[in-house]
N, C-alpha and C positions, 0 to 999 in steps of 0.2 A: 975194673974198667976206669980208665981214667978220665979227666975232663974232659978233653981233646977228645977224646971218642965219644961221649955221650953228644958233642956239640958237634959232632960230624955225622953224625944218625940223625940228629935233629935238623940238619939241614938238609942232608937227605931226604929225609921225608919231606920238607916242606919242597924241597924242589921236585919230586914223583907226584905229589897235589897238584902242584903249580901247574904240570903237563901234563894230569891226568885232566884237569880242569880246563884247561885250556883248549884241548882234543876235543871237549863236549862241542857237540850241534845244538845249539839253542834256539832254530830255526824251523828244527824237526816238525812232521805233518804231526807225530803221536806223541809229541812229548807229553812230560807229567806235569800233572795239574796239583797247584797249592792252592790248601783250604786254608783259611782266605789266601786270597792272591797279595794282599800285602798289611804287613805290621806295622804299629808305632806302638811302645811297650816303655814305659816308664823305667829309669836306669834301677836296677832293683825290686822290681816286680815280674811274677812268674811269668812263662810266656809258653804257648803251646800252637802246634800245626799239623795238617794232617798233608802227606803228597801220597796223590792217586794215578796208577798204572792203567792202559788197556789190556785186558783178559793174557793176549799175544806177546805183551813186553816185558816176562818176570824173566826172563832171562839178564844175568847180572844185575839186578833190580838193591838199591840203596840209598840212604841219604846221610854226605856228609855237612857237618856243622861243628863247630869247636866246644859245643857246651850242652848239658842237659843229655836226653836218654832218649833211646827207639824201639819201637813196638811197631812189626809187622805183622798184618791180619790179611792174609791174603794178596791185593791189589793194591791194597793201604798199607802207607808207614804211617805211625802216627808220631810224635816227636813234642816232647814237653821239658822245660825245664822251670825249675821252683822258683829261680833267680837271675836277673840278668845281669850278668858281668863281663858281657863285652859289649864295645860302644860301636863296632862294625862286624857281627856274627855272618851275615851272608850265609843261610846256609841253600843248598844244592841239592836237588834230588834226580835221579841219572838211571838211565838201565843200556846194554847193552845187544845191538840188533844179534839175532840168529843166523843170518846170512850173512855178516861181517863181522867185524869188529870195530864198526863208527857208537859212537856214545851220542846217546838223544837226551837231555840235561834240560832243568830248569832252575832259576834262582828266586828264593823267595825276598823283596824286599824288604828290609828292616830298619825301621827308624828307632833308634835308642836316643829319648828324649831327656833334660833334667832340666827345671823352673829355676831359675834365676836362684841362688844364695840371699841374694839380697841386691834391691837397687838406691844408688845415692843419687843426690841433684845438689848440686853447690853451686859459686859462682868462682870460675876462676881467679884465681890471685886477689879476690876482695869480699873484704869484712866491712859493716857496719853499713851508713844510709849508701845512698846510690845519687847522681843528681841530674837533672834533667837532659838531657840532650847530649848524652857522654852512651861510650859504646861499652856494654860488659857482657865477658864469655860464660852463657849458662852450660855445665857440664850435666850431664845426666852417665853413672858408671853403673853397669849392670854385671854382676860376680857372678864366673861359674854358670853359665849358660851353656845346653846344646843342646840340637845342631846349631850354630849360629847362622845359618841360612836359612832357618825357617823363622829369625827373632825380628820384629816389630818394635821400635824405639819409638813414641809417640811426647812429645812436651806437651806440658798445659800450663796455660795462664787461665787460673779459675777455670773455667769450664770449655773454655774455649782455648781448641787444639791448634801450638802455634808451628808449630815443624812435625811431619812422621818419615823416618830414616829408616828403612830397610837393609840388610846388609849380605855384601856381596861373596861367600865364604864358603867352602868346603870344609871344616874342621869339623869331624864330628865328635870329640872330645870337648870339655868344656873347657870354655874360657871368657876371656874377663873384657870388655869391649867399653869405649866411652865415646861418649855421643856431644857434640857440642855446637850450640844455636848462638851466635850474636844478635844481640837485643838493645832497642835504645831507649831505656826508659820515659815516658810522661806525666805529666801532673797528673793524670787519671790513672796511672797506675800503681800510685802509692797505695799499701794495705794490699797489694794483690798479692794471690798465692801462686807461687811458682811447682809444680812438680812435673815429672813425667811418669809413664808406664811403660814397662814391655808385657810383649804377649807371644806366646808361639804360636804360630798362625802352622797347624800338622795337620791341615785337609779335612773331608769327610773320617776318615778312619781315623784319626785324634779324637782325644778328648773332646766332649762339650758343653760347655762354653771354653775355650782356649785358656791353658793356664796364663794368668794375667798377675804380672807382682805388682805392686804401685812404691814410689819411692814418698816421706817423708813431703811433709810441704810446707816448706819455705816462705816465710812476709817479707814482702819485699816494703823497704822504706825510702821514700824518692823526696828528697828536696829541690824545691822549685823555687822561683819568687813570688814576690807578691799577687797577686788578682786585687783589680778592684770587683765587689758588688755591684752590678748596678753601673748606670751610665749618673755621674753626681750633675746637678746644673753648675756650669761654671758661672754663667750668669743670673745676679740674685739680684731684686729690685724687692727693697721691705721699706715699711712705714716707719716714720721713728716714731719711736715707744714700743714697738712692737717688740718680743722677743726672736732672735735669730737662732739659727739649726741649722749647722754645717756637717753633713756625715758625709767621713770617706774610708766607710766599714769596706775592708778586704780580708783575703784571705792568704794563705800560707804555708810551705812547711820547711824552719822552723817555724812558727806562729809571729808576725810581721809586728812592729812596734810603730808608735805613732808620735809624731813630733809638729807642732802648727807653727806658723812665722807670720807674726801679725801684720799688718799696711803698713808700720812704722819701721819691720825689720828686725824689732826684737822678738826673738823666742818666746811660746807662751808657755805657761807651767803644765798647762794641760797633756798629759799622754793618754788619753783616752780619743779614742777614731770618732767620737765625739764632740765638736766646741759650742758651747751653749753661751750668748747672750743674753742676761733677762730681757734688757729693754734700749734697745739700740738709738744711738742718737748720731747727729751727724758727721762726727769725729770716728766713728767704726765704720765708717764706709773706707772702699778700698780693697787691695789683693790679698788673700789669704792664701797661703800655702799649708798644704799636708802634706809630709813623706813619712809614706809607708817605706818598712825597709825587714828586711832578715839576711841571714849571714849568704844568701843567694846572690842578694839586687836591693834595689830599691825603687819608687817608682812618686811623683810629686805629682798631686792635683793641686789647682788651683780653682781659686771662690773668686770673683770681682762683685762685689758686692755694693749696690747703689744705695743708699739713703734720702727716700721722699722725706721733707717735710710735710708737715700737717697745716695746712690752711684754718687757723683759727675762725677767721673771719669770717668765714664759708661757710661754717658749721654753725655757728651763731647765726646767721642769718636761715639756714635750712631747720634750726630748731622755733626761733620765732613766731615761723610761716608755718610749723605745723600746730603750733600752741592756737595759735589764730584761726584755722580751718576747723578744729578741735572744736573748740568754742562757739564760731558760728554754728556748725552743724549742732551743737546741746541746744544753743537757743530757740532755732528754726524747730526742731523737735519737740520742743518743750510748746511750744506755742501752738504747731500742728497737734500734739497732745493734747490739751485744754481744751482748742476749739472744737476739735473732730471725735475724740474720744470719749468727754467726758460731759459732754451736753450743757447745755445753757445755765447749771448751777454750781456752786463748790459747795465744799463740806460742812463751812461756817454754818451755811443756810439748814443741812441735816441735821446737826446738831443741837439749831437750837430750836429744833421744833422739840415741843411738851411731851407728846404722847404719841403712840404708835397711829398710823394711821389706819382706816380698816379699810382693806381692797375690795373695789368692786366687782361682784360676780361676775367673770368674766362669759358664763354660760348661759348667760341672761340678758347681756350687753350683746353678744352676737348674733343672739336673733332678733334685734328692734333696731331701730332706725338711730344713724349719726344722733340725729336731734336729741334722742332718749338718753345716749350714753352720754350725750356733755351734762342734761338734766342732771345724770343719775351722780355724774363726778362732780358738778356746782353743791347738790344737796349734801355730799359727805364730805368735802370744805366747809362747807358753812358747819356744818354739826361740828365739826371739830377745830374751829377755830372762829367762835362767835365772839362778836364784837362788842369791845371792854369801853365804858366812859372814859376810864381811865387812862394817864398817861400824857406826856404832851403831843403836839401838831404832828413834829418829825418821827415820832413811832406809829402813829396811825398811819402817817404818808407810806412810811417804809413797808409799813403791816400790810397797805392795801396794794402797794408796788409786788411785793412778794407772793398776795394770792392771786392777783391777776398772770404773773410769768405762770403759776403752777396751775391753774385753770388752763392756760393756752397751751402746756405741756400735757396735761390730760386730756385737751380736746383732742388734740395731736396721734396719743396713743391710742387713743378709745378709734378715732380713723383706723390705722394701722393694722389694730387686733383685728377688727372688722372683717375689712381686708384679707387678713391672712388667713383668719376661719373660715373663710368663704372659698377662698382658693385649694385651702387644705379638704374640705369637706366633700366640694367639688371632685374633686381629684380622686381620693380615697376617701368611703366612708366610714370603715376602718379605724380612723385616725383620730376620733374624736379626744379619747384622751389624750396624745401627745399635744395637741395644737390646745389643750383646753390648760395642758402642765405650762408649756410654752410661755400661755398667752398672761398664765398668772404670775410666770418670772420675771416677764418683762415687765408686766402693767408694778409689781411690787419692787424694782428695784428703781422708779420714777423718785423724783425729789418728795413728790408728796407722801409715800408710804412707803420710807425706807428703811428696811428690818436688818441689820448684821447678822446677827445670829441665825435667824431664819434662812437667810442667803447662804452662809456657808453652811446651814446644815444640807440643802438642795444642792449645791456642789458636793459634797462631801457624798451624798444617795446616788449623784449623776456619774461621779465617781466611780463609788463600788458598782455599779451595773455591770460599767467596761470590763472590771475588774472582773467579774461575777463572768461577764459571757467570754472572759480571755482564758479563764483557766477554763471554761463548759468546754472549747473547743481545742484545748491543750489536754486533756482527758482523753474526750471523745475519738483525737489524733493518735494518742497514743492505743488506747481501745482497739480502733481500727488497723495500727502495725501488729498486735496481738494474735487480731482475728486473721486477717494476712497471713503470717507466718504459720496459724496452724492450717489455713488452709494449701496452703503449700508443701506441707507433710503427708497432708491427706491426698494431694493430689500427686505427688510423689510415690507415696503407696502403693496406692491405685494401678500407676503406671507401669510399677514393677510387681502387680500380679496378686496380690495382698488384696482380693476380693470377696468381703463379706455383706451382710445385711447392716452390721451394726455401723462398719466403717462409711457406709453409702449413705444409712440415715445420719451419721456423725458428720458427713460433709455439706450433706442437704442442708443441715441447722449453720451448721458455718457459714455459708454463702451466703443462706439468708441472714445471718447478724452482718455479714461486710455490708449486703443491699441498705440493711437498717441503717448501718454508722455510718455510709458516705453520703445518706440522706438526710441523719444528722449535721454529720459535718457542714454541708451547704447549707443549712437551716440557720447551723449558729453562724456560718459568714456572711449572711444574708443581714442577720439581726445586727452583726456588730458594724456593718458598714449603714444601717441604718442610725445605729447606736454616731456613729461617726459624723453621718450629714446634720445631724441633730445637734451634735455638741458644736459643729460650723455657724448653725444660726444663733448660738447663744449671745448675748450682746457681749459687747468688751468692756472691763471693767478693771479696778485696781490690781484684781487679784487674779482673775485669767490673762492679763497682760504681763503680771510681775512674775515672770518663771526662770528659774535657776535656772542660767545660762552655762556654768558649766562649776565643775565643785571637786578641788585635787588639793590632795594634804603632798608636804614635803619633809617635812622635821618628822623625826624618829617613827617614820613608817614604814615597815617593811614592805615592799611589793607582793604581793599574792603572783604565785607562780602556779604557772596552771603545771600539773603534772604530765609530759609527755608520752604519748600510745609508744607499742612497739613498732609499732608502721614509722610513725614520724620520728622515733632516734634512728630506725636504720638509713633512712631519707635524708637526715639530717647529717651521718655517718658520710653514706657516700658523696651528698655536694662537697661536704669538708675537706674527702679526702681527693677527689676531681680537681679541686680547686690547690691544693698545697701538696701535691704527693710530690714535686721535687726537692721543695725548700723539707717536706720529713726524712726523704730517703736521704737528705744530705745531714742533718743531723743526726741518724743513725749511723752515719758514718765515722763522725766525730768523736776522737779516743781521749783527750784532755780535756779534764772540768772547765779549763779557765775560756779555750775555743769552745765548750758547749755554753758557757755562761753567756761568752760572747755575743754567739750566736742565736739565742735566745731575747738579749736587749735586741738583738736588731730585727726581731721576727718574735713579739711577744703575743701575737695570735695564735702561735703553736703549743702556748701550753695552754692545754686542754687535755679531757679525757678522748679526743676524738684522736688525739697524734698517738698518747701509748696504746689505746686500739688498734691503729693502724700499724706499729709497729712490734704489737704482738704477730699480727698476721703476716708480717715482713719473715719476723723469725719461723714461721710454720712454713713459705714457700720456699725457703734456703736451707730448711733442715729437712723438706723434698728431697728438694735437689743436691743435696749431700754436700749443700756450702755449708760445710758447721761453722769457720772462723767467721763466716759474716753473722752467722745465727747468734754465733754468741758475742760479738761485738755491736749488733741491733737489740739484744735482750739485754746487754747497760745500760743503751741509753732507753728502753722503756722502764729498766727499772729507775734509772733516774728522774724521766718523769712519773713514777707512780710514786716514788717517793715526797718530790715537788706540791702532786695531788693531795697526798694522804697531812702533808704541812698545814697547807692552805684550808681542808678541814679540820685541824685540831685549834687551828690561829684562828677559825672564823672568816678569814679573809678571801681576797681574789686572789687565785696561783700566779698572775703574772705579776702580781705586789709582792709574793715572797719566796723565789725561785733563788735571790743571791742568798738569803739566809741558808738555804740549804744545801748551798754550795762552798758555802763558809762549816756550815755544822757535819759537812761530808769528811771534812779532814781529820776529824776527833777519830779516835780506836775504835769506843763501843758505837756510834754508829757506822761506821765503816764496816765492823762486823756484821750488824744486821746488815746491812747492805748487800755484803757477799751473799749472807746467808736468802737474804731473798733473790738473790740473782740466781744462785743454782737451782731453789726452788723451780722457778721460771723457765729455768731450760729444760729441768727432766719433764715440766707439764709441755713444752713447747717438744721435745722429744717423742713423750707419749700421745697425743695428738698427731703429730706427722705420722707415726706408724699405725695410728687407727684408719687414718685418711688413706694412708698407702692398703691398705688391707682393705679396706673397701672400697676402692678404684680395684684391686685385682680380684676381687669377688665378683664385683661386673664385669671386669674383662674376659673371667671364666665363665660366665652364667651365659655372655653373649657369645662364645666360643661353643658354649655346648649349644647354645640354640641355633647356630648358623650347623651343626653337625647334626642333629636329629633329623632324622630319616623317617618312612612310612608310620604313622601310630604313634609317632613321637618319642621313638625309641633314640637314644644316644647309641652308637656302633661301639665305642671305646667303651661303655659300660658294660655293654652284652659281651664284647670279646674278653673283658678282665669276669663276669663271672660265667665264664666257659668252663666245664671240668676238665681234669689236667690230662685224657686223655684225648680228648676235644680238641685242645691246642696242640700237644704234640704230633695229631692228625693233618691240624690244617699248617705247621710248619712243615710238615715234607711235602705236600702236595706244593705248596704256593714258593719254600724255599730251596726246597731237592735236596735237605739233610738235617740232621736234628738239630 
C-alpha cells in the first residue's frame, strides 16, 4: 500500500468522525452521563472517566477518544489512560435510539494544563541605574504555558501589586507570552525589588492552591538629586566669641558633595556638609553658601549670618552689682547670726573660764520658786569663781562685769526651764524625763557651764535614737510585707478549695502577726515624729546650724549606675524606638559605609544598643513577610552597629566617640572577614526565629480552627471522620456522594 492510500483512509476516517460526531443530539432528554462531568489533567499525567447509560440506551452504546483504553460493565464505560498526550482529547460518549437511528452523545470537557518553563522580568532595552522621573519598560516573559486563557500575569514592586493582566486566548498548546508595564521611577523607589508572577487560575476542579511560578527579582538603582535634611536657618544671629555651626547635611544618589563660598567669595577648603567656626568675630558675619551637588543636580543654601558684639561695659557693671549684693547679704547675716543665734556671749569668754562648771539640778529648780533658782545659780558662781586679792583694778572690774552678764543669763534660764516644766507636766505627765533631759541641755550649754565634749556626746545619743527608731520601723515595714504576702497565699488557698485544720490555724496565726506589726508600725511612727518635735526645740548652735549643704566629687569618679529591671530596659526600649523609628528604618536602609558614617555624625543618638535592637526586629518582620533583600540589607547595618558596640567596649569609651574608627578599621581583610562572618551568622538566627514565630502563629490558627469546629462533648467532626474504619467511609461516601 502506498502513501497515497494510507493518507486517504486516514482522512477518510477522520471525515466518517467528523459526521458521525456531528449527527450526535447533545440536547437529548437520556443522554450519557460523565463521571466527573469535567477534567483538568496535568500534560503527562494519567487520566481516567467513567460515562454511564440508562438501562433502555445499550443499543449502539460507545465512547470515542483518541488516547488510552475502555472497559464496558454493563451501563458503564469506564475509560483510563496512563498518560496524557494530547493537548485537546474531547473525548465523547454516544449510543443509538431503537426506534431511529438519531445518536444521543455527550462530551466530556478536558483541560490539559502545563506551569510555566520558566518566568523572566527585565527592563527593556536598559542596564545599570535608572533616574528619577524618566519612563522604563518592565517586561515580565512567561515560557511555555497552557491554556493561555486560564494564565494570570501579576507584577510586584516588593509586596505591593503594581499591574495584573489577564490574557485573552484560545491556544491550548503552549506558548510563550510577554507581559509589559511602564514605570517611572522615584527617589523612594531605589533598592526596590521588581518581579512578577503567573498563576493558572483552572477553577474548582484544578489543582489547589493554583500552580504559581514566581520570576527572579530584580534591585532596582534610581538616581535622584540632592534632598536637603531638615529645613537649615537661613538666618543666624551669634555672639562674637562664640563658636558657629553651619549644617547643610543632605542626601542622595550618587552620594552628594559639598563645597561652602565664604562672605568674601572665596571658596573654603572645607567639603564636609559641615563648617565649623571656633570663635567668630565681626569680620565672619555675612552670606555663606553650601552647594550640595551629584552627577543628578545640585542645590545651594544659604546662612546670613549676623554678628553681635559683646558689650563690655554692661558686663562689668552687672558683675560689680552682684559682688555688692553678695557682700551686703554675708554681712546682714553674720550680724543677724551673732545677735539672734548665739546669745549675749562669744567663745573668748568659754574659754577662758578655769574649770567646768557644775549644773544645777534641774529637778529641784522646778519645783521651788524663781526666787530659789537664781539662790541656787548666785551660790554655784560664787563656789566656783571666788574672789582673788589679787590682780589689778581692770580685771576685777572685768571679773565682776562678767559674773553679773552670767547671773542675769541664769536668772534668765532658771525662768524659762521653769516655765517649760510646768507646761510640759501639765500637759503630759508622762514626760517627766524628756523635759528633765531637755531642760539639762539647755541649762548646760549656758556661758556659765559650758561642756564640748559632753555636748557632742548628747547629740551624738540624740542621734543614734532616730537612727535606732528609723531602722525599728524599716524592719518592722519590711516584717509586715512578709507577713502580707503569706497571708495572701493562704487566702489564695483557701479560695481554691485547699481546706484543712492546719492551714485555718496557719492563717489565724498570720492575721494575728499583720494585727501585731501594723500596731507596731504606728507605735514606732508615733515615737519618731515625737523623736522629731523634740530635736525642733533643741536650741541652735554652732554645730546643728553648721550642716553640709551639699557634697559632690568630679575628678576621677566614676558614677555608680544603678542597674536596670527588665520592666524598665523594655520601657526604655520602646520610648526610644517611638521616638527615632524613622531616622532607624532610614539607616537600615543605607548600603555605603561612608553615607552610614555620614549619617550617623548627623544623628549620633542612634548609636546605642536600643537601634541594633530595633533593627534586629526589623529583619524578623521582613523575613515574615518574605522581604529577604531587605532582611538582609537591615542585618548589615545592625551588624554594623553591633560591631560599633562591641568597639566602644573593648576602648572603654562612649560608641558615639568611636563609630569612625570602625568605619576606617571596616576596610582591612581580617576584619571584614569577621564582619561577613557575623552577618550570616545573624541572618540564619534571624531566619530561624521568623520560622518559629510563623509556626506558632499557625499552631493557633489551627487550635482556634478546631475550637470554632467542635461540636456536642467537644468532639472535633474532622477527627472522628479521619478515625472512621475504612468500611465506615466507604459507607458514608455512597450514601452522601452516589459512588465510590
Amino acid at each position: 500500500m502506498s502513501l497515497s492510500h494510507i493518507l486517504l483512509v486516514v482522512s477518510l476516517t477522520d471525515f466518517l468522525y467528523r459526521i458521525h460526531v456531528d449527527a450526535c443530539d447533545r440536547n437529548c432528554a437520556d443522554k450519557p452521563v460523565f463521571t466527573p462531568s469535567r477534567l483538568v489533567v496535568k500534560y503527562g499525567d494519567p487520566v481516567a472517566a467513567n460515562c454511564s447509560v440508562c438501562e433502555n440506551c445499550l443499543y449502539l452504546f460507545g465512547l470515542e477518544t483518541p488516547l488510552g483504553e475502555q472497559n464496558q460493565n454493563g451501563t458503564t464505560i469506564s475509560w483510563k489512560a496512563p498518560k496524557m498526550t494530547e493537548w485537546d482529547p474531547a473525548p465523547s460518549c454516544y449510543y443509538t435510539k431503537k426506534d431511529s437511528d438519531d445518536q444521543c452523545c455527550s462530551d466530556l470537557p478536558i483541560t490539559v494544563y502545563q506551569p510555566p518553563d520558566n518566568v523572566l522580568i527585565r527592563f527593556d532595552g536598559h542596564t545599570g541605574p535608572m533616574f528619577e522621573g524618566r519612563y522604563y519598560t518592565l517586561q515580565c516573559e512567561v515560557q511555555k504555558v497552557a491554556p493561555i486563557e486560564n494564565l494570570i500575569v501579576t507584577l510586584y514592586k516588593g509586596q505591593t501589586a503594581l499591574d495584573k493582566q489577564p490574557y485573552n486566548g484560545t491556544y491550548k498548546k503552549p506558548v510563550t507570552k510577554i507581559y509589559n508595564l511602564v514605570i517611572t521611577p522615584r527617589e523612594e523607589d531605589d533598592g526596590a525589588q521588581y518581579w512578577c508572577e503567573a498563576k493558572l487560575e483552572l477553577g474548582p476542579e484544578g489543582p489547589q492552591p493554583p500552580p504559581v511560578v514566581i520570576s527572579q527579582k530584580i534591585t532596582a538603582s534610581v538616581h535622584y538629586k540632592p534632598r536637603l535634611q531638615g529645613s537649615p536657618h537661613s538666618q543666624i544671629t551669634i555672639k562674637a566669641g562664640s563658636p558657629l555651626l553651619l549644617n547643610c547635611s543632605a542626601w542622595g544618589n550618587p552620594s552628594p558633595s559639598y563645597s561652602w563660598t565664604l562672605p568674601s567669595g572665596s571658596p573654603h577648603s572645607s567639603s564636609s556638609n559641615v563648617l565649623t567656626i571656633d570663635s567668630v568675630a565681626s569680620a565672619n558675619g555675612g552670606l555663606y553658601t553650601c552647594s550640595v551637588s551629584n552627577s543628578r543636580g545640585t542645590i545651594n543654601v544659604e546662612f546670613n549670618v549676623t554678628v553681635e558684639e559683646i558689650n563690655i561695659i554692661l558686663i562689668i557693671v552687672i558683675v560689680v552689682v552682684s559682688v555688692a549684693v553678695v557682700a551686703v547679704c554675708v554681712l546682714l547675716y553674720c550680724r543677724y547670726y551673732r545677735t539672734k543665734r548665739m546669745g549675749k556671749y562669744t567663745l573668748k569668754d568659754v574659754f577662758r573660764l578655769g574649770r567646768q562648771h557644775t549644773a544645777v539640778p534641774i529637778t529641784e529648780g522646778l519645783e521651788k520658786s524663781p526666787l530659789s533658782v537664781l539662790f541656787a545659780v548666785v551660790l554655784s558662781v560664787s563656789q566656783q569663781f571666788p574672789p582673788t586679792g589679787s590682780g589689778t583694778e581692770n580685771l576685777r572690774t572685768e571679773g565682776a562685769s562678767t559674773q553679773q552678764r552670767e547671773l542675769k543669763h541664769e536668772h534668765r534660764s532658771g525662768h524659762r526651764l521653769q516655765r517649760l516644766g510646768s507646761h510640759l507636766c501639765v500637759r503630759r505627765r508622762r514626760c517627766d524625763q524628756p523635759v528633765r533631759r531637755h531642760a539639762e541641755l539647755v541649762q548646760n550649754e549656758t556661758p556659765a557651764s559650758y561642756n564640748i565634749q559632753a555636748r557632742l556626746e548628747r547629740m551624738a545619743d540624740f542621734q543614734q535614737r532616730g537612727d535606732d527608731l528609723e531602722n525599728s520601723i524599716a524592719e518592722c515595714k519590711r516584717l509586715l510585707e512578709e507577713a502580707r504576702g503569706r497571708l495572701k497565699e493562704l487566702e489564695e488557698g483557701m479560695n481554691e478549695g485547699e481546706e484543712d485544720e492546719e492551714r485555718e490555724a496557719e492563717l489565724k496565726k498570720v492575721q494575728a502577726e499583720v494585727r501585731k506589726l501594723k500596731k507596731d508600725e504606728k507605735m514606732f511612727e508615733k515615737m519618731i515624729e515625737e523623736h522629731r518635735r523634740e530635736e525642733k526645740k533643741l536650741p541652735w548652735d554652732v554645730d546643728t546650724i553648721s550642716k553640709e549643704g551639699f557634697s559632690k566629687s568630679v575628678l576621677n569618679i566614676k558614677p555608680i549606675q544603678k542597674e536596670e529591671t527588665q520592666e524598665e530596659k523594655v520601657e526604655k526600649h520602646k520610648t526610644f524606638v517611638e521616638m527615632y523609628a524613622k531616622e532607624i528604618k532610614h539607616f537600615g536602609m543605607l548600603r555605603r559605609c561612608d553615607d552610614s558614617q555620614k549619617y550617623l555624625s548627623d544623628n549620633p543618638h542612634l548609636v546605642c544598643e536600643e537601634t541594633a535592637n530595633c533593627l534586629v526586629v526589623f529583619c524578623i518582620d521582613f523575613e515574615i513577610d518574605e522581604k529577604h533583600a531587605l532582611m538582609e540589607q537591615v542585618a548589615h547595618q545592625a551588624i554594623v552597629m553591633k560591631f560599633i558596640l562591641d568597639l566602644a567596649g573593648t576602648l572603654a569609651v562612649d560608641p558615639r566617640g568611636c563609630f569612625r574608627q570602625f568605619f576606617s578599621k571596616i576596610k582591612t581583610s581580617y576584619t571584614k572577614t569577621a564582619f561577613d562572618h557575623e552577618l550570616e551568622m545573624l541572618k540564619a538566627r534571624v531566619r530561624s526565629c521568623a520560622q518559629i514565630r510563623m509556626e506558632s502563629a499557625m499552631k493557633e490558627l489551627e487550635e482556634e480552627e478546631k475550637q470554632k469546629r467542635l461540636g456536642p462533648g467537644g468532639l472535633d467532626p474532622l477527627e472522628v471522620y479521619e478515625s472512621l474504619p475504612t468500611h465506615h467511609l466507604l459507607l458514608w461516601r455512597v450514601n452522601y456522594s452516589g459512588h465510590y
